[in-house]
Backbone bond lengths (Angstrom), bond angles and torsions (degrees), N, CA, C in turn:
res aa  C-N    CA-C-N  psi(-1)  N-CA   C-N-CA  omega(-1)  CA-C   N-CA-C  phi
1 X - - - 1.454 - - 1.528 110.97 -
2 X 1.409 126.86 -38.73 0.932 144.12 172.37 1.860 110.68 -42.75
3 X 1.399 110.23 -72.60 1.127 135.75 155.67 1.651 110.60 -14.20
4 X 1.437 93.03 -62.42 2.201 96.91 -171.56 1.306 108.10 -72.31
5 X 1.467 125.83 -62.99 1.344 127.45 137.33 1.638 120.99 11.04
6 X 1.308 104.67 -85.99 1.525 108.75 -179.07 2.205 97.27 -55.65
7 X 0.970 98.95 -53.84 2.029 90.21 -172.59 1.386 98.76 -52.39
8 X 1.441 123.89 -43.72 1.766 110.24 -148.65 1.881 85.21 -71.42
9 X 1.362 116.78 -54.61 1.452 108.02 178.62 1.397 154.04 -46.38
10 X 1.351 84.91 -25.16 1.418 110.70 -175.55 1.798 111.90 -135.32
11 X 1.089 96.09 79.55 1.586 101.95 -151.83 1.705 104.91 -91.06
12 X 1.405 108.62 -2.38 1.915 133.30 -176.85 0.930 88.34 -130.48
13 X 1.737 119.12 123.42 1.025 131.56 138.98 1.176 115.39 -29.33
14 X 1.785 104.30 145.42 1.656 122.42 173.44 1.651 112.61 -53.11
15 X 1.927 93.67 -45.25 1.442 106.97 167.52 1.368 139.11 -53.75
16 X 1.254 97.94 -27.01 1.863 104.34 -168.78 1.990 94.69 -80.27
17 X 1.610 96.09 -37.98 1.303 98.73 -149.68 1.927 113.13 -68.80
18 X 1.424 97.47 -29.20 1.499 114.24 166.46 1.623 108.76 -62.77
19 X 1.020 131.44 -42.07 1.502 137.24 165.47 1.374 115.95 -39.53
20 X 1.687 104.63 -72.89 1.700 113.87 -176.15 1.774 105.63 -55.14
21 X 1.402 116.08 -35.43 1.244 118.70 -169.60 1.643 100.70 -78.17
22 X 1.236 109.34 -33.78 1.751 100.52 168.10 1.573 111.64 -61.63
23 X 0.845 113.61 -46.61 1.571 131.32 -168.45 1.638 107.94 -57.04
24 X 1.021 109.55 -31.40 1.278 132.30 -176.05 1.723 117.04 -78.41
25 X 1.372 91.79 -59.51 1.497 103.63 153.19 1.909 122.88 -37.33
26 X 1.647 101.60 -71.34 1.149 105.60 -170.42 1.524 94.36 -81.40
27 X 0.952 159.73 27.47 1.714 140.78 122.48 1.311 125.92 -92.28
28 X 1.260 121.63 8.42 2.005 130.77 148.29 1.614 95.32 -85.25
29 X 1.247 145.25 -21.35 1.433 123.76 -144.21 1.651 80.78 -124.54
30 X 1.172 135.27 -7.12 1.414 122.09 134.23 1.220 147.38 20.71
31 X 0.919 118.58 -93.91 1.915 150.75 129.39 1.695 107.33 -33.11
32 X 1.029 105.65 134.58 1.241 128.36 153.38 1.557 115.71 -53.52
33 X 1.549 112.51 124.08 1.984 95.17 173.35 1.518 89.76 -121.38
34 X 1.201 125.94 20.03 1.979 102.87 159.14 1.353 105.51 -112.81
35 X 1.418 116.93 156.34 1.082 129.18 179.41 1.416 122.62 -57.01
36 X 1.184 119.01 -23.07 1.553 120.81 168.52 1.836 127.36 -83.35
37 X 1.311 102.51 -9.88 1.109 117.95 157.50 1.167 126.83 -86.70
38 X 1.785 111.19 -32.56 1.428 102.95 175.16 1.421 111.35 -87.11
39 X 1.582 129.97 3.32 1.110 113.52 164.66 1.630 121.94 -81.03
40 X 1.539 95.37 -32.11 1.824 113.38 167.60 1.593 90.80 -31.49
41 X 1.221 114.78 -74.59 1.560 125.09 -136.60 1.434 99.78 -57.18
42 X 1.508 109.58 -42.26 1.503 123.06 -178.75 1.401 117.89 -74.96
43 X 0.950 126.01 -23.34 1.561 133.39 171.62 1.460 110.37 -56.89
44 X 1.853 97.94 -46.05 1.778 108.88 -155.57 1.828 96.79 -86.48
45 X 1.454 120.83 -12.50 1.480 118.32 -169.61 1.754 82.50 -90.43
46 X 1.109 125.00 -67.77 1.636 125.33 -179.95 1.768 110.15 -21.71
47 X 1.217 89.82 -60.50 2.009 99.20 175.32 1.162 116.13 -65.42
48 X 1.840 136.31 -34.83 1.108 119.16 171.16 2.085 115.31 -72.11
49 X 1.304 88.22 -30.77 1.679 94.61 176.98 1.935 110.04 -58.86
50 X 1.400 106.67 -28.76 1.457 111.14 -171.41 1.127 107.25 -90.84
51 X 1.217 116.57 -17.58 2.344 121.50 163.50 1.479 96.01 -79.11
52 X 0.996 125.55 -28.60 1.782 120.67 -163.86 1.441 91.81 -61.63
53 X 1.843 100.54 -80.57 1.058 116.92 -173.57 1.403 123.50 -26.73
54 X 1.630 99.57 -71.48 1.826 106.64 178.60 1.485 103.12 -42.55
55 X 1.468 147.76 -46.47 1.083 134.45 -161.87 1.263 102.50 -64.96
56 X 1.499 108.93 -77.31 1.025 122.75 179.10 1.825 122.25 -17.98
57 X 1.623 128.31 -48.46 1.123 121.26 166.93 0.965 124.75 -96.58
58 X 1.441 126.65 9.36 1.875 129.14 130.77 1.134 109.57 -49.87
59 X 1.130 141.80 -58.39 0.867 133.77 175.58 1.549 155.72 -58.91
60 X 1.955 78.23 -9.48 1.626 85.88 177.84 1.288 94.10 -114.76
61 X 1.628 131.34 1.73 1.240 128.46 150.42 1.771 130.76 -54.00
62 X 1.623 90.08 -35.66 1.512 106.33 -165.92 1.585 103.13 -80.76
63 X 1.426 105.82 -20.75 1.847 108.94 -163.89 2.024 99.18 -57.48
64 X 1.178 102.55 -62.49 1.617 122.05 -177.76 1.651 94.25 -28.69
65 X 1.511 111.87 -92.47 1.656 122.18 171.91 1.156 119.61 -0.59
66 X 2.110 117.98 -59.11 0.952 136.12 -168.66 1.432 111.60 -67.27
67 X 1.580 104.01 -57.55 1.747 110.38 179.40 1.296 99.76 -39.66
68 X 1.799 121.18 -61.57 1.332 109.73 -166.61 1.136 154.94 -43.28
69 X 2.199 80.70 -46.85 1.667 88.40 166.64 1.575 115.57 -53.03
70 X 1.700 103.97 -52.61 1.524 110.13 -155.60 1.883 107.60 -59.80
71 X 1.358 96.95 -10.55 1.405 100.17 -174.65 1.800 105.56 -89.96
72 X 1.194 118.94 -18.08 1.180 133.87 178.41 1.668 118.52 -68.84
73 X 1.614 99.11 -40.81 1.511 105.50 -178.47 1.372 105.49 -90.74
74 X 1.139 126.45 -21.12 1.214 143.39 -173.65 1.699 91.78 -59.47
75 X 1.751 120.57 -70.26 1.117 114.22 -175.44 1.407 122.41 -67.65
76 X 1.660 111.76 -12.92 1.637 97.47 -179.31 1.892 106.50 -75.42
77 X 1.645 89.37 -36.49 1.739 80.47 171.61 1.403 143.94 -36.55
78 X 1.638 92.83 -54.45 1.472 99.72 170.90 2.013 122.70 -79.57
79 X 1.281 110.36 -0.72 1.029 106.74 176.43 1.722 107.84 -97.70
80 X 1.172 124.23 -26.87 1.247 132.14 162.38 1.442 112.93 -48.36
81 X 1.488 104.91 -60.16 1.729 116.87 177.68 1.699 104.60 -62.48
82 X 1.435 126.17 -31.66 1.437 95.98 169.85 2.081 115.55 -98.77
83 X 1.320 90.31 4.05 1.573 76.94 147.84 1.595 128.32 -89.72
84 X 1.509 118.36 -33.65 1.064 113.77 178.32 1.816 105.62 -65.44
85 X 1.205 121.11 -37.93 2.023 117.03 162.11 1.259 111.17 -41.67
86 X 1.368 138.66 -53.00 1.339 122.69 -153.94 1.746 87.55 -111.25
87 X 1.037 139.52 11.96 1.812 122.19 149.91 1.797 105.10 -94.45
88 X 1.178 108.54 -39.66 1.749 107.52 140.83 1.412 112.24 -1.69
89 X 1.610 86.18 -94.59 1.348 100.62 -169.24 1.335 121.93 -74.56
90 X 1.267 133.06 -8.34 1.676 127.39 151.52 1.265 99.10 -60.32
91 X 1.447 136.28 -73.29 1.168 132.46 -167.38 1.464 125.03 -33.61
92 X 1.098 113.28 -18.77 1.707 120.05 -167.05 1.672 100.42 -124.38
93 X 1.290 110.03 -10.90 1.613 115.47 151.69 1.571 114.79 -70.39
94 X 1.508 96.13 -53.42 1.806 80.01 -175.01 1.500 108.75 -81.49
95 X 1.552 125.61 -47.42 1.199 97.35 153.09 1.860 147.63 -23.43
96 X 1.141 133.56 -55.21 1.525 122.57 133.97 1.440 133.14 -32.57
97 X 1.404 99.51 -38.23 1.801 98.05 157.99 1.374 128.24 -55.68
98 X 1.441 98.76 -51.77 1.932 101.09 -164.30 1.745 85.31 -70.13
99 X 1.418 116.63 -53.74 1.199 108.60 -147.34 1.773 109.60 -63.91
100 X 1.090 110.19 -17.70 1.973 111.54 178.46 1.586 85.60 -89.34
101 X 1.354 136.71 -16.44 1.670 125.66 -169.46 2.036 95.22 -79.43
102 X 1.214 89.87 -40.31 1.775 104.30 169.86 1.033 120.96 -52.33
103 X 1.446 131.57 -62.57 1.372 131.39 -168.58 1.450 101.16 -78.01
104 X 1.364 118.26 -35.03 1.511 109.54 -176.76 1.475 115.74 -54.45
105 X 1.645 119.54 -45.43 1.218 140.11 176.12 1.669 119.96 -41.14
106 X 1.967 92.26 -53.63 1.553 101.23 169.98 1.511 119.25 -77.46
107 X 0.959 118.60 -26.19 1.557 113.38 162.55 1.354 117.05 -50.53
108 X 1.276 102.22 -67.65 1.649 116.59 -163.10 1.885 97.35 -54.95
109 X 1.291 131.88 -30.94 1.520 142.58 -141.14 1.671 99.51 -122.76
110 X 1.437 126.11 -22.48 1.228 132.86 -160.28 1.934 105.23 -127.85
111 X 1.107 110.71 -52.47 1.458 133.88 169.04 1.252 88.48 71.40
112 X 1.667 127.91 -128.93 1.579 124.13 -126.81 1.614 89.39 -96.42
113 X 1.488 115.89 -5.57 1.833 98.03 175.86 1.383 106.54 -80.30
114 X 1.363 130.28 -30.82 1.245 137.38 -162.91 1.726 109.69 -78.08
115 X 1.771 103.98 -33.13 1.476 95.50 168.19 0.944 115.81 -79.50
116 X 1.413 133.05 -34.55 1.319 110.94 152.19 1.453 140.79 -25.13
117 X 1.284 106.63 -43.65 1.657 110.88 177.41 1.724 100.16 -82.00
118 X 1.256 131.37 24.12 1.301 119.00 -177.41 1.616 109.83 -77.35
119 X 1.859 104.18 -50.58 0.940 99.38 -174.44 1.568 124.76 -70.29
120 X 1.283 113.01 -54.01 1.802 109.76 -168.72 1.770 100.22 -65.93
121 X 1.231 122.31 -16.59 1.365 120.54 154.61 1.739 126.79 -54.40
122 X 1.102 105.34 -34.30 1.366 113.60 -168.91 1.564 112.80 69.10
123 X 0.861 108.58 53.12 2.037 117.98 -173.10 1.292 97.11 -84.98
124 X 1.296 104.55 -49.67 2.029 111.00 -160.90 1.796 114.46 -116.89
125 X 1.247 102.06 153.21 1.534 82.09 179.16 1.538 99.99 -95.48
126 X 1.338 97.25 -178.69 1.680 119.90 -131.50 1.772 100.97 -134.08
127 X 1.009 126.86 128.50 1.732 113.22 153.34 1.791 105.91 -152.04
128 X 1.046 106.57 167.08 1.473 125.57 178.08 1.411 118.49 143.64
129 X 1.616 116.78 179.96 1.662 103.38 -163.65 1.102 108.85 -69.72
130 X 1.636 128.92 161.22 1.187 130.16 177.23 1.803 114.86 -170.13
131 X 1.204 129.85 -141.42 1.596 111.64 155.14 1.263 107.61 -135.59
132 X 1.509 107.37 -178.74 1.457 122.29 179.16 1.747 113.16 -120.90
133 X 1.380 97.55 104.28 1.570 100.59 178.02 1.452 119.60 -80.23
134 X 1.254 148.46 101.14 1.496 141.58 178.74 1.685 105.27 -92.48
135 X 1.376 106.65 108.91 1.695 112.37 169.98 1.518 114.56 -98.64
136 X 1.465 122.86 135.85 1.722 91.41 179.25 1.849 81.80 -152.60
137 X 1.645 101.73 167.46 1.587 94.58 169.79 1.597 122.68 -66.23
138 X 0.867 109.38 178.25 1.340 143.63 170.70 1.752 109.78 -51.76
139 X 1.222 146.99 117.30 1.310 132.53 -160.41 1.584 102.00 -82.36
140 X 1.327 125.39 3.45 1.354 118.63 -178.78 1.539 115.61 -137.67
141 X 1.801 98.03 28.35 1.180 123.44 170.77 1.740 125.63 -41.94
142 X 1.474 109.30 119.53 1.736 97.07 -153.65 2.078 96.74 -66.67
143 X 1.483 91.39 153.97 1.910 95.89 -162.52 1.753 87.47 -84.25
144 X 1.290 117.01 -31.72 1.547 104.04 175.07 1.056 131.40 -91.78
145 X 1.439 125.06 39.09 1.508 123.02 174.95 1.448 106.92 -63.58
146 X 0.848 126.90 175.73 1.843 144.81 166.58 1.300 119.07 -134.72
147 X 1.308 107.02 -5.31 1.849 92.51 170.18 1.357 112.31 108.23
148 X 1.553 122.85 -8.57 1.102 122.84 -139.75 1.700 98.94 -81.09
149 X 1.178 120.74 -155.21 1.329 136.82 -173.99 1.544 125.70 -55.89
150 X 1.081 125.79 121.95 1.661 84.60 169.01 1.817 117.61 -117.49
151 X 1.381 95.98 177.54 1.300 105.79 159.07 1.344 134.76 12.78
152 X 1.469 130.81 133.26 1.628 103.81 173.04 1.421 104.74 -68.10
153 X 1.567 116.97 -33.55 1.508 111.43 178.75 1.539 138.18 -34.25
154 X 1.370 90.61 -36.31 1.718 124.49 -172.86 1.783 115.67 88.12
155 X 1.905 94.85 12.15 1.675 100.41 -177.69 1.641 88.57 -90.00
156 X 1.315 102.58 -178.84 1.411 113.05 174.10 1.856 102.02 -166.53
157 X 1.434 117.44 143.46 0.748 105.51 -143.73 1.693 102.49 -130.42
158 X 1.854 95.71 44.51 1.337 104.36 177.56 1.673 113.56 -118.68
159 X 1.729 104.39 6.65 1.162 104.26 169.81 1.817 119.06 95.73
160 X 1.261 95.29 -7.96 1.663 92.08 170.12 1.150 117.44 -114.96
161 X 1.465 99.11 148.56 1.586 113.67 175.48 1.814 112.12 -66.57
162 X 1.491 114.65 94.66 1.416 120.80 163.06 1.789 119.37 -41.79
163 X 1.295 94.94 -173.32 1.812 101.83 174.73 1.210 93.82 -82.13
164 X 1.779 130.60 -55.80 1.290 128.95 -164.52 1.716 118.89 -58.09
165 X 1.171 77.52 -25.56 1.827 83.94 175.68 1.955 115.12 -67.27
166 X 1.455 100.25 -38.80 1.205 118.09 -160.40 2.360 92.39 -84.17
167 X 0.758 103.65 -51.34 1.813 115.06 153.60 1.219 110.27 -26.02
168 X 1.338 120.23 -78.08 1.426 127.40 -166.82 1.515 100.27 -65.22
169 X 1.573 125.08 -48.22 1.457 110.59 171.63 1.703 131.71 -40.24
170 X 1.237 87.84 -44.84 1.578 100.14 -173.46 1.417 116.49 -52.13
171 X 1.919 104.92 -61.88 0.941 142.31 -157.00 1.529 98.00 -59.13
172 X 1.420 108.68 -57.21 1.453 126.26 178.94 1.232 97.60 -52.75
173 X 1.363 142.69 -63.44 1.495 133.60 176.75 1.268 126.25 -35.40
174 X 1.199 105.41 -66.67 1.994 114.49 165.16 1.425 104.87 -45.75
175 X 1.481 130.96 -36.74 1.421 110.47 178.59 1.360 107.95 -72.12
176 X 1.443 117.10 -42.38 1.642 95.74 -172.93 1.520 122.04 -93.65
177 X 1.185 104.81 40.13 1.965 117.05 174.51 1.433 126.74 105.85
178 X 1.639 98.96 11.01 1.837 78.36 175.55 1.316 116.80 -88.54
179 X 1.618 114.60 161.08 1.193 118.22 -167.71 1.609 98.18 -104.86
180 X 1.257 132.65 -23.87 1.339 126.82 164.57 1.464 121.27 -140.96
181 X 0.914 114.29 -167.46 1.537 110.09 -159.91 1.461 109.64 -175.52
182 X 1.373 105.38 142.13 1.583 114.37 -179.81 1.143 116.96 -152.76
183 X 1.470 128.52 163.76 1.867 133.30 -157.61 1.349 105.95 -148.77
184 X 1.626 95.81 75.74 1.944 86.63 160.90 2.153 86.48 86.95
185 X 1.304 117.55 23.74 1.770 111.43 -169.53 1.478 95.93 80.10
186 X 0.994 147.30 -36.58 1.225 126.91 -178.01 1.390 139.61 -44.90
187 X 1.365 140.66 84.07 1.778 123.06 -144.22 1.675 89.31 -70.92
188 X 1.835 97.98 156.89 2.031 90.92 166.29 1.539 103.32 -121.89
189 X 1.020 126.25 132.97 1.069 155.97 -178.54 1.851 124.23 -68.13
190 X 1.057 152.07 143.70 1.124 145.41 154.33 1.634 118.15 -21.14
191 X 1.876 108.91 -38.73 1.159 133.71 -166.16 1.499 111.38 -93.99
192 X 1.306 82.23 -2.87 2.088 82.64 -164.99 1.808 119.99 -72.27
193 X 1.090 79.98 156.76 1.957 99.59 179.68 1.231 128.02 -103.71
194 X 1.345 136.87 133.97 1.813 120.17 165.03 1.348 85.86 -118.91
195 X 1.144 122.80 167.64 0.912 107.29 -167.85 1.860 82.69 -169.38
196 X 1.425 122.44 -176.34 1.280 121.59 165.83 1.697 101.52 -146.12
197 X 1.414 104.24 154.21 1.957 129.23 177.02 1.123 106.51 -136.19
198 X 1.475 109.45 85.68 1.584 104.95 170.68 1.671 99.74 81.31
199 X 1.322 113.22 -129.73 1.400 136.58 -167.71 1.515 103.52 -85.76
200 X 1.485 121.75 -25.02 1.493 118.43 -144.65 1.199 95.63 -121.23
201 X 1.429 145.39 133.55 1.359 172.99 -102.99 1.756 100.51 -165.49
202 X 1.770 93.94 110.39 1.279 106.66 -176.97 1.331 110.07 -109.37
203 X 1.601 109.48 133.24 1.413 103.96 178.50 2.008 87.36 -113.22
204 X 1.161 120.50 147.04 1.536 152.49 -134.49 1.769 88.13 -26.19
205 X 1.682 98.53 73.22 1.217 99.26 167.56 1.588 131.27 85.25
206 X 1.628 106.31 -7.16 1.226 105.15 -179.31 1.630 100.78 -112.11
207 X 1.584 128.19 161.46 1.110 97.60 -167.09 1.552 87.66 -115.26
208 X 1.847 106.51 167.20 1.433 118.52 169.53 1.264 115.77 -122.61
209 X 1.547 117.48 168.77 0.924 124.31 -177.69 1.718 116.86 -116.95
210 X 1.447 136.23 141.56 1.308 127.74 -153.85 2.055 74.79 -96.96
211 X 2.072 98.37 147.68 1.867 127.34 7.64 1.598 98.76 -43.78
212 X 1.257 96.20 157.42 1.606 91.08 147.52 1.962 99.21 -111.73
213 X 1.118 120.64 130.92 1.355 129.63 163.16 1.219 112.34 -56.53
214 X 1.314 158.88 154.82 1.196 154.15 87.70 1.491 150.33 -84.01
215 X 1.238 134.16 77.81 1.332 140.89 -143.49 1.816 100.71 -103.41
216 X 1.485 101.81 121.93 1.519 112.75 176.85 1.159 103.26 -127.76
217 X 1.630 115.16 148.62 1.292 127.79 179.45 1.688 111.63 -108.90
218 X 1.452 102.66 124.61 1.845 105.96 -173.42 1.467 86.36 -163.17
219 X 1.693 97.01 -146.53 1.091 119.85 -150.34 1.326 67.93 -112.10
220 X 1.722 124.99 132.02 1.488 108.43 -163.28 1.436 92.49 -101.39
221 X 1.535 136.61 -40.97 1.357 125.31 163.57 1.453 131.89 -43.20
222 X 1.427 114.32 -25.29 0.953 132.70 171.55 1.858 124.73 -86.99
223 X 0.690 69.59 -42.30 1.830 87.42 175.19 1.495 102.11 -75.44
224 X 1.521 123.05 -51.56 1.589 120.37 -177.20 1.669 109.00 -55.06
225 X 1.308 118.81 -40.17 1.614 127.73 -166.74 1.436 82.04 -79.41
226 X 1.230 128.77 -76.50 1.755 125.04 -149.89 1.391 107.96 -53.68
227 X 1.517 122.46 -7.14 1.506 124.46 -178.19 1.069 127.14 -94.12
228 X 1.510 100.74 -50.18 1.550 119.19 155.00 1.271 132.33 -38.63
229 X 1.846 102.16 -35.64 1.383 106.15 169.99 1.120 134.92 -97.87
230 X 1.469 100.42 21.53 1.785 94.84 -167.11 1.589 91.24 -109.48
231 X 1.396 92.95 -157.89 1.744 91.52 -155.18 1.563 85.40 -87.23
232 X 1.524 141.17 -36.77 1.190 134.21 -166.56 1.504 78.25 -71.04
233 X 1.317 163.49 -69.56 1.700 117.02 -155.51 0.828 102.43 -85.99
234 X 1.240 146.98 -8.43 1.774 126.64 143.14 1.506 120.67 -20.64
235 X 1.236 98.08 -79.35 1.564 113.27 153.46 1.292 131.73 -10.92
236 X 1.297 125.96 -64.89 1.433 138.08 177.52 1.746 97.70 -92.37
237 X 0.937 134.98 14.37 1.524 133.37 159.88 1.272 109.53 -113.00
238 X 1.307 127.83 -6.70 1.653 140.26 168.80 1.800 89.89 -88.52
239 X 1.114 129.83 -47.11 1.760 109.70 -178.93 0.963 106.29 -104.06
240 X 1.691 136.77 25.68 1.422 116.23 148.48 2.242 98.25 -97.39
241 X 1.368 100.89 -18.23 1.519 81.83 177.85 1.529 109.88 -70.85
242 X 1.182 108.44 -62.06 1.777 129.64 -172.86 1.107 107.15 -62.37
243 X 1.711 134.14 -19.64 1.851 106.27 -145.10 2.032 81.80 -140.20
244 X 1.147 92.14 -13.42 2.051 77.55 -177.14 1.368 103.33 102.73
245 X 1.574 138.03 -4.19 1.378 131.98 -141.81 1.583 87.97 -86.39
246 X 1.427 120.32 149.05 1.665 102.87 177.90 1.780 82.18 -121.34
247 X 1.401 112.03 146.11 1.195 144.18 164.46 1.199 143.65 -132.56
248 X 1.348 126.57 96.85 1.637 119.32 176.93 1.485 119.74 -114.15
249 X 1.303 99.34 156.34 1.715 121.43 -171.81 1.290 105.61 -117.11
250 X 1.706 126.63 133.02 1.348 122.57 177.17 1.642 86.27 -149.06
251 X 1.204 105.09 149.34 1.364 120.82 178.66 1.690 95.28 -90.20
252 X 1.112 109.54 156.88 1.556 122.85 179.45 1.288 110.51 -142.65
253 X 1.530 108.31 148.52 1.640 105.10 -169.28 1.457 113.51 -101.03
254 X 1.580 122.24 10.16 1.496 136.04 -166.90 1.361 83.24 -167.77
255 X 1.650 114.01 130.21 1.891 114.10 147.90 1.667 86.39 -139.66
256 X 1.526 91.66 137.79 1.593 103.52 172.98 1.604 107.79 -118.25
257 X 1.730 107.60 126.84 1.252 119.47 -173.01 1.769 100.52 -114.21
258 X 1.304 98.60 133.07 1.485 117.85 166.21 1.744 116.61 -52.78
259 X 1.368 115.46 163.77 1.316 117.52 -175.19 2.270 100.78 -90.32
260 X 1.250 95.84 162.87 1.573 76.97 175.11 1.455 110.97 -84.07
261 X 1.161 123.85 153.92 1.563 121.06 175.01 1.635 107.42 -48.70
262 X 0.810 128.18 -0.78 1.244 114.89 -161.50 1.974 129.39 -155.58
263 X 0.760 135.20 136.80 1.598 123.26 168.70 1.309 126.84 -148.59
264 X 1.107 103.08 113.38 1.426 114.21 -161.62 1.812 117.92 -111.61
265 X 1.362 107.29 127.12 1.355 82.77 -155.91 1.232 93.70 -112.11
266 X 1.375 119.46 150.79 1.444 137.67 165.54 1.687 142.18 -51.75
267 X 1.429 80.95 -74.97 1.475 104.96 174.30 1.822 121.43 -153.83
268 X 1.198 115.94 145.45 1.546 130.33 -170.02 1.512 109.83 -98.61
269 X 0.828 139.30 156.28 1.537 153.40 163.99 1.263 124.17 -126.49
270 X 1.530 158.58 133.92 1.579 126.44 133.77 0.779 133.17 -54.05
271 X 1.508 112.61 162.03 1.427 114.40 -172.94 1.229 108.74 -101.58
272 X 1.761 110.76 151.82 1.692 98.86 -167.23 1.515 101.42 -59.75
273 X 1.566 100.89 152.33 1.205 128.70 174.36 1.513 137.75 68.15
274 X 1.597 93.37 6.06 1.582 129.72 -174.21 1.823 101.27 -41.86
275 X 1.094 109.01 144.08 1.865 108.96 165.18 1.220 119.23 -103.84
276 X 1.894 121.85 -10.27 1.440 123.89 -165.32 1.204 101.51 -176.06
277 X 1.408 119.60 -179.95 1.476 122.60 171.51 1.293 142.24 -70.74
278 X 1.653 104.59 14.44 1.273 118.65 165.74 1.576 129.47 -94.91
279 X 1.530 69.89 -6.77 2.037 74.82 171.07 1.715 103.94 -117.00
280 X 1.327 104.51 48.09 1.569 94.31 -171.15 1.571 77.42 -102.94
281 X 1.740 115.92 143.19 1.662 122.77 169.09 1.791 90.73 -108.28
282 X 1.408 85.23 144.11 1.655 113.70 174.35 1.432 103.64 -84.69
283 X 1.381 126.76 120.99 1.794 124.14 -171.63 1.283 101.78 -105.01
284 X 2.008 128.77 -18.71 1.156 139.67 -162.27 1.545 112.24 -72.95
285 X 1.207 145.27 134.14 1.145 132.29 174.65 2.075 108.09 -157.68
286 X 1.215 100.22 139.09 1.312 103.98 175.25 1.813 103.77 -162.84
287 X 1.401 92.12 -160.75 1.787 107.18 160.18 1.204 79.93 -138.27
């Protein structure tokens, strides 16, 4: 009885209670209670208020400065970027110059062999029926590929359309009748490249970005079946089953292809039976 007694009465330890009562103590004694302390205390809040302050209107001195500069580079940027646009665009003016000063030259100097080489050259632009190939990745294409190697198969199984993939399309096209061909506007040439950088798929060096377009000019009913059936759309129907690749083919009753930037010619020949240098035909052709 004694025992319950002592708990119901003393229901806080003797121990705890000397604690809180210390505790109590040392949070009144806190504060300073002489006057030379409470001026300490007040001196040192005055001095942190006088670092606040001073920062504080450096800082709203410095903001102005800052806008300016950043507003300064800001405008050389964009004035740089529209100079580099309009030497751009001379550049691809006179380029169109030499290159129509070119074909005119080989015409006039080469005559009906040289138009011949217009088209698989890509000299001139081009239109008539043909189809429209759309290649693009995989919608759950892995975001960290690197480009790296693939497969002995030549599948890969991260969902993007490689260079080799984009190769076999082409290639497969020219086998089953097109007479021209283009990547994303790009015309391809006798000379042409796909090539790959990393992730990004170069056609003669410039890079694209997937869809990739592909527009060929044929017999477009004809050309769509003979493609489909060969082993290169075999091919691209093996990575839209297995790999996610989505691809469509539509015949078109007009595709208009650009000229290549460029024509560069190789080498000249005469033509049989030529008398002078007006019957010399140009055989060289690229971009």
């Amino acid at each position: 009885m004694f025992l319950l007694t002592n708990v119901m009465e003393h229901a806080l330890d003797d121990g705890y209670a000397e604690a809180a009562a210390r505790r109590g103590q040392v949070g009144t004694s806190r504060l300073p209670t002489s006057l030379s302390g409470r001026v300490g205390l007040a001196a040192g809040l005055l001095l942190a208020a006088i670092v606040v302050t001073v920062g504080a209107a450096q800082a709203h001195r410095a903001a102005p400065t800052e806008a300016k500069e950043r507003q300064k580079l800001i405008d050389r940027v964009q004035a740089e970027t529209r100079s580099a646009d309009g030497l751009q665009k001379s550049v691809d003016g006179l380029r169109d110059t030499v290159s129509a000063e070119q074909r005119a030259a080989l015409r006039d100097h080469g005559g009906a062999a040289t138009a011949q080489l217009d088209l698989p050259a890509g000299a001139t632009p081009v239109h008539g029926p043909g189809v429209k190939l759309v290649v693009d990745d995989a919608k759950e294409a892995a975001q960290g590929d690197t480009g790296g190697p693939r497969e002995s198969s030549g599948f890969s199984d991260t969902g993007r359309v490689r260079d080799r993939d984009m190769q076999r399309v082409v290639n497969g096209l020219w086998a089953s009748g097109a007479e021209a061909i283009s990547v994303n506007g790009q015309r391809l040439t006798a000379l042409s490249a796909i090539r790959a950088a990393g992730d990004a798929i170069l056609v003669d060096n410039r890079p694209l970005v997937p869809p990739y377009t592909v527009l060929a000019i044929g017999d477009g009913e004809k050309l769509s079946t003979a493609f489909q059936d060969s082993a290169d759309g075999q091919y691209l129907h093996v990575l839209e089953e297995n790999y996610g690749i989505r691809a469509s083919v539509t015949v078109e009753k007009d595709v208009r292809l650009a000229a290549a930037p460029s024509l560069i010619v190789r080498h000249a020949r005469p033509v049989a039976g030529s008398s002078g240098p007006a019957d010399t035909a140009a055989t060289g052709k690229g971009s």
